[in-house]
C-alpha positions, -999 to 999 in steps of 0.1 A, spaced: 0 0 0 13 36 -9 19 58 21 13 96 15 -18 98 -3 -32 132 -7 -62 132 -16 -71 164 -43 -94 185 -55 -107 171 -92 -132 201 -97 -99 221 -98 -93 210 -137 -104 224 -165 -142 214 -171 -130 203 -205 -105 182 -190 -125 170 -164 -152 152 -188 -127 137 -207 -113 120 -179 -147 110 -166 -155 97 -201 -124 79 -214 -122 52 -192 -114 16 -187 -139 -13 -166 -124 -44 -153 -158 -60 -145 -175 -47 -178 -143 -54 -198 -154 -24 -218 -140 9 -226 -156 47 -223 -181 38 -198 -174 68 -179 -176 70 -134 -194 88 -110 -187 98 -76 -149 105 -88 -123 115 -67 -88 120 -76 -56 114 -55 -15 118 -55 10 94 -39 46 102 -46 49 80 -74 11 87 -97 -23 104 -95 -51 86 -102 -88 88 -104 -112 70 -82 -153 64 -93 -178 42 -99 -185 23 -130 -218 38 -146 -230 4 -162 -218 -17 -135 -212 7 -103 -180 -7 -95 -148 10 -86 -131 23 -118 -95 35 -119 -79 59 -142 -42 70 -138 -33 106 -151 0 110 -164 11 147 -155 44 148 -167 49 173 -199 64 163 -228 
């Protein structure tokens, strides 16, 4: 388990940004792609930040990790 996780403030992204991360996403338990999550919350550990939600098909926990580094 990662120690240090800071949990952070998705709404702070652009709105543009924001729907595409909520859109583009992967299930496990649907095994389908761009089913988009709910009830997002996004977080940072030293190493990644990532996205936590809900599934909308399925309602299970989806996660998306965000690269941030610039090219």
């Amino acid at each position: 388990m990662e120690d240090n996780i800071i949990e952070r403030s998705f709404t702070d992204r652009p709105q543009d940004e924001q729907e595409a991360l909520l859109t583009y996403t992967w299930c496990n338990y649907c095994m389908e792609v761009d089913l988009g999550m709910q009830n997002v919350k996004e977080y940072q550990s030293e190493d990644r930040v990532w996205l936590e939600g809900d599934c909308i098909k399925c309602n299970n926990k989806v996660i998306t990790e965000i690269d941030e580094t610039e090219d």
